[in-house]
N, C-alpha and C positions, 0 to 999 in steps of 0.2 A: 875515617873522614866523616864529618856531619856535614849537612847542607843546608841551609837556610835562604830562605828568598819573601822577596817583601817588603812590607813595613814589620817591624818590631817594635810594638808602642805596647800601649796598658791592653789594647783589643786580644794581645795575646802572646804578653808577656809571663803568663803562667807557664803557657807551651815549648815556650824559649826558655825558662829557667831547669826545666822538667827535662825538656834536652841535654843541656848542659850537665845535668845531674846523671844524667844516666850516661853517657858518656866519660865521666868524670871515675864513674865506676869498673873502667875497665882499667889490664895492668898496667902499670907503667909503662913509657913507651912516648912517642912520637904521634903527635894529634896534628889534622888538621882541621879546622874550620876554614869552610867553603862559602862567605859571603859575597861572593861576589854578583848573586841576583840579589842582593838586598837595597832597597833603594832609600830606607829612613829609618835610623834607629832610635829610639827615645831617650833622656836620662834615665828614665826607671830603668831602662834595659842596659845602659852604659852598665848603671850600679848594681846588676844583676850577674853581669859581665865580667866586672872588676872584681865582685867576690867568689863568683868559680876561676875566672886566671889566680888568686888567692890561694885557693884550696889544691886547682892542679897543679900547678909548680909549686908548691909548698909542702903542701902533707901530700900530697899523691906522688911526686917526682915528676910530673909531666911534660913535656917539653911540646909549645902550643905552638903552630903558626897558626895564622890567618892568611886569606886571601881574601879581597876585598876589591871596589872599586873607590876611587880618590877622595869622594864626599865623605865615605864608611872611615877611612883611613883617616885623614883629616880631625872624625870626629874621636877616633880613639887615638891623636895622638891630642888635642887639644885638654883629654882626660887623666893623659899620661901613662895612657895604656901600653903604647908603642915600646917602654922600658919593660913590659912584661914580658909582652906575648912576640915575636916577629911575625912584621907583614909585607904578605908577597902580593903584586901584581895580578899572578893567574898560579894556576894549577900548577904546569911546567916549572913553574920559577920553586911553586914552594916542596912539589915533588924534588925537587933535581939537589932541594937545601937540605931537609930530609937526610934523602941518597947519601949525599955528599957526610954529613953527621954520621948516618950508620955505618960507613964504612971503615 
């Protein structure tokens, strides 16, 4: 699981890709992304976004959730992100879908 909270704009959008990246590097498997202290993500970061879900479900096998609160959500489904990655509510929700997959 990764964490992120904040804004994620150009102030430190290196740091968010560099995340992504290194996490992207481990094995295959079940990710999730922990947005849900994030309070405003940028386009640069959408597009940063869209080409690691790209890379992890593609060439890495990855299978992404997110969790997010409603603005975050909203804004990755407006990008058409929501056909990539699945996004849960809270922790419990995307734990329990998770669970439920690996079993």
């Amino acid at each position: 699981m990764q964490r992120f909270s904040g804004d994620i704009d150009i102030s430190n959008e290196f740091e968010f890709q560099y995340s992504l990246a290194t996490v992207c590097r481990q094995p295959p498997g079940y990710l999730i992304l922990d947005m849900l202290a994030v309070d405003f993500i940028s386009a640069s970061a959408l597009a940063i976004f869209a080409d690691f879900l790209a890379e992890a479900t593609t060439l890495r096998a990855m299978a992404v959730a997110v969790t997010c609160n409603r603005p975050i959500a909203r804004s990755l489904e407006v990008c058409g992100l929501d056909r990539t990655v699945e996004i849960y509510p809270s922790l419990d929700d995307a734990r329990a879908a998770v669970y439920a997959k690996a079993s």
